[in-house]
C-alpha angles and dihedrals in degrees: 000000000000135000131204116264106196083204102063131325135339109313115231104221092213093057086044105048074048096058088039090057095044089052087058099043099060100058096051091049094055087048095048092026092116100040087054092041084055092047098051090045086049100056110005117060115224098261099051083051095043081055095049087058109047104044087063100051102040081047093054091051098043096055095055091049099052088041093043083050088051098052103041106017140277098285086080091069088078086076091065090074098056094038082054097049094050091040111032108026103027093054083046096058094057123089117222108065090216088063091070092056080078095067095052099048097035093037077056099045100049083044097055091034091060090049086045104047125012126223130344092354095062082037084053097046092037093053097042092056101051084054105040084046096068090039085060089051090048084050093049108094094210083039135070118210104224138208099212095053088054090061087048089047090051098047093043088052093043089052092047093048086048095050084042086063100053088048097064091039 
């Protein structure tokens, strides 16, 4: 059932209770970041949590590609390569396990945000979020806010917004 959203279109109020949920979710995980980070080096090894991370999100991915194939057609299965790329090569080159966590919920988030919101308004949240995440995590006195997550969160929003859009194509 949709609602009427006076910013842009109908809002879906699925997309929306699952943007709803994501945005909560970010900021909890950046407040209890270090205690679940202790607690998956404690009784998960790094393999078994590398693992945790990418099958969700090369599933995710994956899924809106192949429905996004069925619907419209198969050209849109180049976009697979790039989406992988983004999602599944990029997050394994990087060091820290905990780091691509990053891809999966911002990748989410910019993906549900561009089915939420269109235009500059889902660019604007999805920004703002990549960003205010990492300013709650300089204000957090066990986290560091960092640059250089800032730069993964971007990127991840920004390939979930692009793969939003294709999706409403």
């Amino acid at each position: 059932m949709n609602i009427r959203n006076p910013l842009s279109k109908p809002l879906d109020r699925r997309w929306f209770a699952t943007w709803l949920l994501l945005l909560s979710v970010i900021p909890l995980l950046s407040i209890y970041g270090r205690r679940l980070q202790a607690f998956s080096r404690e009784h998960l090894n790094t393999d078994v949590l590398a693992w945790a991370i990418a099958v969700p999100t090369l599933l995710l991915v994956v899924i809106f590609l192949l429905d996004q194939a069925r619907r419209y057609g198969y050209r849109r299965l180049w976009h697979l390569a790039w989406a992988l790329a983004l999602f599944g090569i990029l997050p394994l080159t990087l060091n820290a396990v905990e780091e691509r966590l990053h891809f999966l919920v911002f990748g989410a988030f910019g993906l549900v945000t561009g089915r939420t919101f269109t235009g500059r308004i889902g660019l604007l949240l999805g920004i703002s979020a990549a960003g205010l995440d990492e300013l709650l995590q300089w204000a957090l006195p066990d986290r560091v806010g960092d640059w250089r997550d800032v730069g993964f969160n971007l990127v991840s929003v920004l390939g979930g917004l692009l793969l939003a859009k294709l999706g409403r194509r």
